[in-house]
DRENBA-181468 format. One record per residue (C-alpha): x negated, y negated, z. Coordinates in nm, 2 decimals, padded with zeros to 4 digits, always signed. Each point is the difference from the previous one (the first is absolute). Example, Ala and Ser with C-alpha at 12.3 -4.5 7.8 and 13.67 -1.06 7.14 Angstrom:
     xx     yy     zz
 -01.23 +00.45 +00.78
 -00.14 -00.34 -00.07
***
This chain:
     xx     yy     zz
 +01.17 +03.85 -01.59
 +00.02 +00.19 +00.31
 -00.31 +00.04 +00.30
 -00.07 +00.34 -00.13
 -00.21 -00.20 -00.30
 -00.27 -00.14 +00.24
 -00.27 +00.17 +00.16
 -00.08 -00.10 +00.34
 -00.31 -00.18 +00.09
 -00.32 +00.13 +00.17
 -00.01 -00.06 +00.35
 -00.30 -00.06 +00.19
 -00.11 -00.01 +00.36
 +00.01 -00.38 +00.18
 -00.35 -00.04 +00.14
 -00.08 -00.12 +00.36
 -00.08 -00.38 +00.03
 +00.17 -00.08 -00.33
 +00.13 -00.38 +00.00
 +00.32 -00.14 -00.21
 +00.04 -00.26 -00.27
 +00.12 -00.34 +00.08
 +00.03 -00.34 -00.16
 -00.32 -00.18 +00.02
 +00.06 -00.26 +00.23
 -00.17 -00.34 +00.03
 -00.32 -00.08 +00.18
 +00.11 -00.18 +00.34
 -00.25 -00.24 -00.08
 -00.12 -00.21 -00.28
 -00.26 -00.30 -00.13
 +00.10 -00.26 -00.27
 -00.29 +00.16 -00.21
 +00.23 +00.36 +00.07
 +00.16 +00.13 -00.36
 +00.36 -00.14 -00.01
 +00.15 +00.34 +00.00
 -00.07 +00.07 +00.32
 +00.24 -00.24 +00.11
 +00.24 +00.04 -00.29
 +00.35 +00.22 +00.12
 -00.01 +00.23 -00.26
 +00.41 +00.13 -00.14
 -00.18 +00.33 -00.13
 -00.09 +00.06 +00.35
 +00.25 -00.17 +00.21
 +00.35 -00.03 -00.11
 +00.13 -00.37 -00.06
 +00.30 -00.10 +00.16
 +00.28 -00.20 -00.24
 +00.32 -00.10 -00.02
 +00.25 -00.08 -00.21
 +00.08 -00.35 -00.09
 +00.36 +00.00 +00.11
 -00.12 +00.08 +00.35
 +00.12 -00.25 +00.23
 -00.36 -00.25 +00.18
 +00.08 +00.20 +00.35
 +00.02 +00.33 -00.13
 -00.29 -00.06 -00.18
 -00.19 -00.20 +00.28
 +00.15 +00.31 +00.22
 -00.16 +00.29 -00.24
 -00.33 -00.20 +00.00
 -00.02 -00.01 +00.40
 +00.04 +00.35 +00.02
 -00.23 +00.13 -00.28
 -00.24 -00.30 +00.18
 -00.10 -00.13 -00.32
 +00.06 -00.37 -00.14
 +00.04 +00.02 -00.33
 +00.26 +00.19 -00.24
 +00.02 +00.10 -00.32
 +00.32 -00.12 -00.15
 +00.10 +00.30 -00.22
 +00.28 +00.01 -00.25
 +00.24 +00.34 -00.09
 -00.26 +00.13 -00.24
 -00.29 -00.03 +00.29
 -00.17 -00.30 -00.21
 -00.15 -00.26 +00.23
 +00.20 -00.33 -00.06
 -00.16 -00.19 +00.28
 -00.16 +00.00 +00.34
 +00.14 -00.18 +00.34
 -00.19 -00.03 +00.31
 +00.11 -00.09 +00.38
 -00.12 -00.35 -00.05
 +00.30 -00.01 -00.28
 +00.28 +00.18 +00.20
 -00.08 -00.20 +00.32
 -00.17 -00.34 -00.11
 +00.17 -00.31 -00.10
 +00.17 +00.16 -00.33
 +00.25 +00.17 +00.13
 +00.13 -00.35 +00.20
 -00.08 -00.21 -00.28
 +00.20 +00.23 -00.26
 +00.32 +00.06 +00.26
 +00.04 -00.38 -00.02
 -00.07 -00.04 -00.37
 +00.26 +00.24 -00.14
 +00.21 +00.04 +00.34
 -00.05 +00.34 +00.11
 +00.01 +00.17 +00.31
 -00.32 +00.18 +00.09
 +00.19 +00.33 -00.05
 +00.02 -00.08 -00.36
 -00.33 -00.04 -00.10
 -00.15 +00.31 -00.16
 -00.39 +00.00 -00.07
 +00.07 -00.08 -00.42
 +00.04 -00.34 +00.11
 -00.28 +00.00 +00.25
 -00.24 +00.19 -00.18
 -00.31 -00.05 -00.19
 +00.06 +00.09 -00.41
 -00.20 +00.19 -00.22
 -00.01 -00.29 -00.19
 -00.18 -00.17 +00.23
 -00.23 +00.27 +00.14
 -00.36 -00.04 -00.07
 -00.16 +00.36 +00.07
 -00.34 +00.13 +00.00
 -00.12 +00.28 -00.24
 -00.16 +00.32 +00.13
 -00.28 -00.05 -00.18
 -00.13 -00.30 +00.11
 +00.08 +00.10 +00.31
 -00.27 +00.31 -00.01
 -00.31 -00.20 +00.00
 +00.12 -00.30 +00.24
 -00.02 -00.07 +00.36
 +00.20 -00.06 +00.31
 -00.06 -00.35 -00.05
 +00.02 -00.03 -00.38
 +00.37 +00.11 +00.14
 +00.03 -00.26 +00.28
 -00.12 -00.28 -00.26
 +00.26 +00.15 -00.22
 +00.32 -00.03 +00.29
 -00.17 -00.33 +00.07
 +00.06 -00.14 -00.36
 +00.34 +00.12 +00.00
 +00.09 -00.06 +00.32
 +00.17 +00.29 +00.06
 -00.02 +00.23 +00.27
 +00.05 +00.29 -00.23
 -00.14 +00.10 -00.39
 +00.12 +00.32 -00.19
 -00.28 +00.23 -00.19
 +00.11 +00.15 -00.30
 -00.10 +00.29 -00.25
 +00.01 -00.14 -00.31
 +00.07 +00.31 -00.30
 -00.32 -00.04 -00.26
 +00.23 +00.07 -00.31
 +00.30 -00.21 +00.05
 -00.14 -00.26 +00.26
 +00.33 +00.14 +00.24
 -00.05 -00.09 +00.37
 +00.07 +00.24 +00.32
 +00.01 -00.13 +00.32
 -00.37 +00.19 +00.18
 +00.01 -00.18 +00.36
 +00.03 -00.30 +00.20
 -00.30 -00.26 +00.16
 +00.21 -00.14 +00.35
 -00.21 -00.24 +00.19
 +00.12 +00.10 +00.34
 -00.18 +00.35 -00.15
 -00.32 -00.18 -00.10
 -00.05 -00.17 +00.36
 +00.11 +00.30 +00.17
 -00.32 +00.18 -00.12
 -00.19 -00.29 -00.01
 +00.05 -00.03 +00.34
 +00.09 -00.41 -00.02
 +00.29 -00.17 -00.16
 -00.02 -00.09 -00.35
 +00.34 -00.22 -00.01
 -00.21 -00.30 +00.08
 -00.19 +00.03 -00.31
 +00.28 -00.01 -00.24
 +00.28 -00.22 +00.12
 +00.25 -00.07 +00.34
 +00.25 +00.10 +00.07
 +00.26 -00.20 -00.18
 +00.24 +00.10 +00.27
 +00.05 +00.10 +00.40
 +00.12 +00.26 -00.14
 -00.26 +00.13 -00.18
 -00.20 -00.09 +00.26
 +00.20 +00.16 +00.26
 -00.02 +00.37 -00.27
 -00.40 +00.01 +00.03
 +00.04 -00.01 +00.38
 +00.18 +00.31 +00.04
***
């Protein structure tokens, strides 16, 4: 097939005062009676960052500074999601506490043996997700005390999941303009103390 098989398109003249198309973005502010999606970081609008689970804690720690987010998706070679690992795992006590169970240096822990499993991930699906709240979603991080939840599509014929987006707490007190750490847990660390600071 060569270019002389299509027809070119009809043009037309770009009108004055004619604006652009952007990714929605999320209200600055929000209520706990606000719809949860407002504060949810939604991957079909905003790329995820990952990495791969043979990444070594500061690479991965070093990736997550720059993209400023704290919390990766552990992908494998086929781009499946086989966990999640946040600052608090890279920098908190794990990292000490495994280089002295299986003497390692720091240098050889990679974020597989730091991370979060699938296994062991409890995620939220999209659809419940459509008719709750901001705080259905802080109630939600509170019971799990986690910092973080996924969302996920979930396929109506075969029940398969996609990772759809991310619930952060640092993103929910942001636009709720007060911290929502002390609701669900403290820090369990200075450093993870010392990572909402900055």
């Amino acid at each position: 097939m060569s270019i002389s098989n299509f027809v070119p398109r009809h043009v037309i003249a770009l009108q004055p005062e004619t604006g652009f198309a952007r990714p929605s973005e999320l209200p600055e502010m929000v209520r706990l009676d606000s719809p949860a999606l407002d504060v949810m970081t939604d991957f079909t609008v905003v790329r995820p960052v990952t990495v791969g689970p043979d990444v070594s804690i500061d690479r991965a720690l070093e990736g997550m500074k720059k993209a400023g987010v704290r919390l990766l998706l552990v992908v494998d070679a086929s781009r499946h999601v086989v966990g999640v690992v946040t600052a608090n795992d890279l920098q908190g006590d794990k990292p000490i506490r495994l280089m002295g169970e299986e003497r390692l240096e720091r240098s050889q822990l990679t974020v597989e043996k730091l991370m979060t499993p699938q296994s062991e991930l409890g995620v939220l699906d999209m659809r419940s997700v459509v008719d709750s709240q901001v705080g259905h979603i802080i109630a939600t991080l509170d019971q799990l005390e986690r910092q973080h939840v996924l969302v996920v599509d979930v396929e109506a014929d075969d029940e398969r999941q996609h990772v759809r987006g991310l619930f952060s707490s640092s993103q929910i007190a942001k636009q709720l303009g007060r911290p929502v750490d002390v609701e669900l847990h403290a820090a369990h660390s200075l450093a993870e103390m010392v990572w909402h600071v900055d």
